[in-house]
N, C-alpha and C positions, 0 to 999 in steps of 0.2 A: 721903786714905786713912782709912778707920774705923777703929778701935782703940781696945777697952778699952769697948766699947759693948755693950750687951742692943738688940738689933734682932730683932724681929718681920717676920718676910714675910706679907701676906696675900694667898691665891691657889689654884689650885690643888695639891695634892700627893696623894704617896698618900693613899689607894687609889683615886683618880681618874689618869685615864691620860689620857695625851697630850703634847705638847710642852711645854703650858705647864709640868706637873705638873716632865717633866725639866729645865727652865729650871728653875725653882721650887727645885729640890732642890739643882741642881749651885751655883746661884749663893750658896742656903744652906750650901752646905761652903766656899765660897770666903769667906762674911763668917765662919766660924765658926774660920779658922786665926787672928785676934786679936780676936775677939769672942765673947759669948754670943748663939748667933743660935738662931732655930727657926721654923717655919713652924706659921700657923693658918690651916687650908683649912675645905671646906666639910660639913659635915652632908648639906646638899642642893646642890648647882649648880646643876642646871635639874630641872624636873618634868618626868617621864618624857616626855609628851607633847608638850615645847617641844623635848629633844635628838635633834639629827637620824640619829645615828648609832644600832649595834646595845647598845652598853653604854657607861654614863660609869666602869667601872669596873675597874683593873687585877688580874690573875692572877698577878701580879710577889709577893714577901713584900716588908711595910715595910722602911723602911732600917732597917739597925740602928745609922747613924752620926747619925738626925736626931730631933730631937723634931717632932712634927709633931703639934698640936692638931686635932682633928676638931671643929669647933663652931659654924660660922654657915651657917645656912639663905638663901639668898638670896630667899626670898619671904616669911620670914615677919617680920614689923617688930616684934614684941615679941621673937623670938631677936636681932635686932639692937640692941635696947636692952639686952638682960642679959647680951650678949657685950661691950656695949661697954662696960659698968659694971665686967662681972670685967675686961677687958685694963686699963680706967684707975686700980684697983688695982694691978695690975701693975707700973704705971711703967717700960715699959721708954721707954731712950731716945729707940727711932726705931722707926716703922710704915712700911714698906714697902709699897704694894699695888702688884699687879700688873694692871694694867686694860687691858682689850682688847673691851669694849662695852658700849652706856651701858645693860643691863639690870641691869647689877652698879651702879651707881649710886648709888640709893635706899639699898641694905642699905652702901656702902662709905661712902660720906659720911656715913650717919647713923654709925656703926658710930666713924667718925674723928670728928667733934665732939664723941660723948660722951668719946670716949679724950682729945683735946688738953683736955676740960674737967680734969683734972687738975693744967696748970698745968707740966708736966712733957715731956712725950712731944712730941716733932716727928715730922711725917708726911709724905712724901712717896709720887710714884705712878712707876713706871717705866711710859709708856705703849705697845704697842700702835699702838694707834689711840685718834683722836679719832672723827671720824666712820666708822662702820663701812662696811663692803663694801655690805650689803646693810641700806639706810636703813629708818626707821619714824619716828612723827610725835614720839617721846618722844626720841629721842636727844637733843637739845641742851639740854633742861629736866633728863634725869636727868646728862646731864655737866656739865653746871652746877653740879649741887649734889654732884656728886663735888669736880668743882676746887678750890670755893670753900673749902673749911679747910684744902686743901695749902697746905704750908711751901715744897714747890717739888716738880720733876716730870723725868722723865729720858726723852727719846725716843729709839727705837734710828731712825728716819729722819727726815732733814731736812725730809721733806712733813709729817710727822707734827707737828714743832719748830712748823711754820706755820701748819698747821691750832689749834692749844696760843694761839700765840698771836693767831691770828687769833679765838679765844674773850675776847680781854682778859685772858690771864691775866699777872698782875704779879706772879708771884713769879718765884725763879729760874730759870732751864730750861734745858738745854743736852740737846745730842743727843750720845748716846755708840751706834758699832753696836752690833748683835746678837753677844754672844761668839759665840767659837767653840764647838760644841758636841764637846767633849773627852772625854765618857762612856762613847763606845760602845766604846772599844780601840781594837785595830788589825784590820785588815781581813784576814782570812782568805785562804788563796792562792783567785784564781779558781778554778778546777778544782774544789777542794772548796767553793767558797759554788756552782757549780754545780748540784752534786751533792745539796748540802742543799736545793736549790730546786725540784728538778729540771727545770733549764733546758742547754740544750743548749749543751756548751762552747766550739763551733765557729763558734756566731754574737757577731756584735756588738751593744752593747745599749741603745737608749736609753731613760734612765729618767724613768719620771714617779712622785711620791714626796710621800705622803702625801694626807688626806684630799681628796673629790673634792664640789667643789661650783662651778657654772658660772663664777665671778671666778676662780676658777685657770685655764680655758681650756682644757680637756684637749680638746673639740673643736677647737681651734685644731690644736693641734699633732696630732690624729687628720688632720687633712685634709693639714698641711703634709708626715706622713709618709709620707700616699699619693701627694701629688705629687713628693717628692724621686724620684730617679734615683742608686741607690745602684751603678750598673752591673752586678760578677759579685759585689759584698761581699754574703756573707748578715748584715744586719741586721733585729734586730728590736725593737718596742716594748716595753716592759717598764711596764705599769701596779701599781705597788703601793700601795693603801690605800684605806680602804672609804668608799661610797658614802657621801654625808651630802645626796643628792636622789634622785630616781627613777633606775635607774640605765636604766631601758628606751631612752630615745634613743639613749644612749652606745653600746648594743648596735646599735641600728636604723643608726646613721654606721656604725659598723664592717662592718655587711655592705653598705651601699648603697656603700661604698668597697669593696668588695672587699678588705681586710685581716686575715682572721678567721685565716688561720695566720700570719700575721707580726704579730701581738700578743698579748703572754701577760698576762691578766690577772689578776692577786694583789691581786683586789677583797674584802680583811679589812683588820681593825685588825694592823698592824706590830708585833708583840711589840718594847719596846728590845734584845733580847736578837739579833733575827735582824737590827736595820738593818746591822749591816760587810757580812752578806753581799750584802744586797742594792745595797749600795755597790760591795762588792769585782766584781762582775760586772760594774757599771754601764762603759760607758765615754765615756757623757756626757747629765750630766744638764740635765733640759729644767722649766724654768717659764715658761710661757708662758701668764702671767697676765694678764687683762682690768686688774686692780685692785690693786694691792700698795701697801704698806708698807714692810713688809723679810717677809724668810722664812725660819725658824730651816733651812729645808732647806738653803737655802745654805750655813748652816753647817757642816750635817753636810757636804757635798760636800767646804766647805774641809778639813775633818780628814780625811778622805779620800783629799784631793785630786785631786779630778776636774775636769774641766770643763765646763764648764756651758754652756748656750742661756737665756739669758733676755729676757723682753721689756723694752724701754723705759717700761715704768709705774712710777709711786709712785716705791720706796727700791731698787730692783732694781738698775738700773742705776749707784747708788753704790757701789754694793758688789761689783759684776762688771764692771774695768775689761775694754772691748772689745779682744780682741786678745790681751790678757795672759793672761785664765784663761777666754776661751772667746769668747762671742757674746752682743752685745747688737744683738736686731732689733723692728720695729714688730710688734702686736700683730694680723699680717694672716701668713695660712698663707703667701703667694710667699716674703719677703724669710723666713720659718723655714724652710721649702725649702731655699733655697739656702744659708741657714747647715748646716740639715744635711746638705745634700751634697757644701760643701768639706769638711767636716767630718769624712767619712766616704770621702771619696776622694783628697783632699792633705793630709790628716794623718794623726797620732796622740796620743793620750791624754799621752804622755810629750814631744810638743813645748808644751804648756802647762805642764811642771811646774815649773822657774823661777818664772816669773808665778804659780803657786799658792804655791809657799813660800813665797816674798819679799810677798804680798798677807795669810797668812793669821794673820801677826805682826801686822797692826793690829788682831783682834780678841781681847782679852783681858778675863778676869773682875776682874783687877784694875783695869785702865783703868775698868770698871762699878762695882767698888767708891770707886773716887777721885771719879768723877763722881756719885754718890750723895751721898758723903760733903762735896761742896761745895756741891749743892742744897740739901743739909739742916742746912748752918751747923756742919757734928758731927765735917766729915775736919779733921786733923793736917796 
């Protein structure tokens, strides 16, 4: 465990939105109950024209419990030499990055060598991903030269562990999950997250949740919910979160399926503010991913506790024992069929909840801070 340390996170946070941003943030109040911790995010992330989505930028107000620096551009190599000359002033103990594709690279590895040239500071990366979802020919030269000045490295899946060390890397590494994500409260009575949604509180719902790009599989499970056989249940799809590709075919599968009123789609960015409700309605959530690693979605499900359809890819199926907190099936619509039809016809939402309680105890911010703190030669 850390304590009595100045740790730096580098990564996203406000006033840039998204998961990483709420990872980023939650995990900084967790090193900050026996440390001085703060986050340095980004000036720039991506240039307008490389981000896929409608804004990189949160309508939330900053926190008022984090310090959060605004100050490295990821494109440009002289802000990365004059941020990393001020952080190796600094001297804090330990640099944290948060890494999840090899364009952050270039700016993170330079950015750490000038900081470790102080003689002082250890760095370590919580990763992501090694290799990404969707490949380019730079990936394994600019991860390369992210790896090579870590002190060590923390992955939240075991494919991920492999891929780390399947690169040669010889520092320490272990895999710690994905916490849970703890931030959003508690979940609103149905009825009323219906009402806020306006969704109709008579059907049942399953959800697909967060941004939408072909490795999540939303066509997958479009087809497998037009082939299920839900008998007299009115169930319906529930898509929330905004397009990051074209979104025209998604519309073109949906009506060549015939499912244009048994799918509601809540194709925007998820304020953190509305996810309980869109939980609280759910009554079971679907990743039926081509490609995975792990998926902070899972987590929200566990605080939640719902359960879940996911496919047998990547870190998914570590994390979603079969049976106990829902369905683990092959990444082909039949066998998602048929998990959602027992699903919707021999069960309910509340014979999973055992197996959610009792599974959502392994994933804790402090288990993330211990396993940190042993990568980086610094826990107690």
């Amino acid at each position: 465990m850390l304590r009595g340390r100045h740790i730096v996170i580098v990564g996203p946070a406000h006033p840039l939105r998204g998961g990483l941003s709420t990872f980023n943030e939650r995990f900084a109040r967790e090193l900050a109950r026996e440390n001085k911790a703060s986050i340095c995010t980004f000036r720039l992330q991506y240039p307008n024209f490389l981000f896929p989505g409608q804004s990189q930028f949160s309508n939330d107000p900053k926190p008022s419990d984090l310090e959060i620096d605004i100050a490295l551009n990821s494109v440009n190599p002289f802000n990365w030499i004059v941020q990393g000359f001020r952080y190796r002033r600094k001297r804090p103990d330990l640099i944290v990055f948060r890494y999840w594709m090899p364009f952050f690279g270039p700016a993170f590895g330079t950015f750490a060598r000038i900081v470790k040239s102080n003689g002082h500071t250890r760095v370590v990366a919580i990763t992501d991903n090694i290799h990404p979802h969707e490949k380019r020919f730079f990936d394994k030269p600019f991860t390369r030269w992210f790896l090579k000045p870590l002190d060590g490295a923390v992955t939240m899946s075991r494919a991920v562990l492999q891929d780390l060390l399947g690169l040669d890397f010889r520092k320490p590494a272990e895999y710690n999950p994905h916490p849970l994500y703890d931030n959003f409260g508690t979940a609103p009575e149905r009825e009323a997250a219906c009402r806020e949604l306006n969704l109709d509180p008579d059907c049942r719902y399953i959800l697909f949740f967060g941004f939408i790009r072909r490795y999540k599989g939303l066509d997958l499970l479009l087809e497998a919910f037009a082939k299920a056989n839900f008998g007299d249940k009115q169930v319906k799809l529930l898509v929330a979160g905004e397009f990051y590709e074209d979104e025209a075919p998604y519309h073109a599968q949906i009506a060549e399926l015939g499912i244009q009123e048994r799918v509601e789609l809540h194709t925007r960015f998820i304020p953190n503010a509305q996810v309980a409700s869109y939980f609280a309605v759910a009554d079971l959530v679907a990743q039926t991913y081509r490609d995975a690693t792990q998926s902070g979605v899972t987590q929200v499900a566990y605080h939640f506790e719902k359960p879940m359809l996911v496919t047998d890819v990547g870190g998914l199926a570590e994390l979603v024992p079969d049976g106990e907190v829902g369905y683990v099936r092959p990444d082909r619509p039949e066998p998602l069929a048929e998990a959602l039809e027992d699903f919707f016809l021999r069960h309910q939402p509340e014979d999973f909840k055992t197996g959610l309680q009792q599974q959502k105890a392994r994933f804790s911010w402090q288990t993330l801070n211990a396993a940190i703190g042993r990568v980086s030669g610094l826990g107690e």
